[in-house]
N, C-alpha and C positions, 0 to 999 in steps of 0.2 A: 618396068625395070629389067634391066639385062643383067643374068647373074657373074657375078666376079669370075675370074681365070681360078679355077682350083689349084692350092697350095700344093707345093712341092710335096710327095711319096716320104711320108712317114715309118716307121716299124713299128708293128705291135706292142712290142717294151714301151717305146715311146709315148703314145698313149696312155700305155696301163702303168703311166708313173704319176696319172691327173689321180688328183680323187676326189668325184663329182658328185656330191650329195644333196638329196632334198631334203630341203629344211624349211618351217613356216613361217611367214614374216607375222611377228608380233608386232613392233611397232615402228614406225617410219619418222625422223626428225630430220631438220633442217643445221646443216650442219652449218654453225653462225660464221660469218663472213665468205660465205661462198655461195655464189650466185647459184648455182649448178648442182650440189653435192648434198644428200641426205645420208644418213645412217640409218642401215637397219637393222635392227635387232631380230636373229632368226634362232630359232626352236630347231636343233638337230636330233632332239631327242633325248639323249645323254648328256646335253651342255646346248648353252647360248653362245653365240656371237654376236657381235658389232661387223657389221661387212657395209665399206661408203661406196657409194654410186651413184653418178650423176644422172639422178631422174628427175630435178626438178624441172629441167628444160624441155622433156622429152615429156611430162604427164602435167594436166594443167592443176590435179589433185594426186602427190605423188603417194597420197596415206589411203587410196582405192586399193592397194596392194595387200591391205591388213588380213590376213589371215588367210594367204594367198598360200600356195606351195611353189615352192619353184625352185630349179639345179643354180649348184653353186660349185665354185673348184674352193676345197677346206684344205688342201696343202700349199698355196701360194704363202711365201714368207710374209708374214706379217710387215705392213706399212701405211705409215702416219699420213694420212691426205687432210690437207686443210688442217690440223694439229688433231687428229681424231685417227685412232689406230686403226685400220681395215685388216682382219683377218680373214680373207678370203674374199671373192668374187663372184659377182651374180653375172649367172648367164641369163642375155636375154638376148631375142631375134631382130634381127633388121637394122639395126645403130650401123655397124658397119659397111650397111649400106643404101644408106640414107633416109631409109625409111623412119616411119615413126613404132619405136620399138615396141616386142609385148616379149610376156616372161617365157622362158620355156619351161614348159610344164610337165605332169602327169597327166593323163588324159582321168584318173581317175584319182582319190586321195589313199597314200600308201604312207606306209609308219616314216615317223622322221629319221633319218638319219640313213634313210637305203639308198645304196649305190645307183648311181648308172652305168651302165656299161655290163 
């Protein structure tokens, strides 16, 4: 694989307006009528989310993820994918470029709901 052209020069601010948390996937479902799309329920520590993301195509078992840790953006506006509200979005490596993606993670396990960055 040859890595993509890096994105245009960013600001600092810019950046520090994500706010990128780990959180543990509880539990993983098939969001009905969608080929592509589970919902996960993740553990931030202080509260739960619903965050949907199309891993059914990407993992042949997409519920291996259960009690996984992994970064997530918790400020994107909330929205309905497939009739299922998504608060937020999981980060994970390789999707964007073509590879077969994995989560990005901790290298070790840290309380739920601490920053990156």
């Amino acid at each position: 694989m040859k890595p993509a052209p890096i994105k245009d020069v960013v600001d600092l601010e810019d950046l520090e307006r994500l706010d990128i948390r780990v959180g543990t996937i509880t539990t993983v479902e098939d969001v009905e009528g969608s080929r592509k799309l589970v919902a996960l329920t993740v553990d931030f520590g202080d509260h739960e989310r619903t965050i949907v993301a199309g891993l059914r195509e990407e993992r042949q078992d997409p519920t291996e993820i259960v009690g996984q840790q992994a970064l997530f953006v918790v400020n994107l506006a909330p929205r309905k994918m497939a009739g299922v509200l998504s608060e937020g979005m999981l980060f994970d490596i390789g999707y964007a470029d073509g590879i077969v993606p994995v989560l990005a993670q901790p290298e070790t396990r840290v309380p739920n709901g601490a920053r990156a960055g």
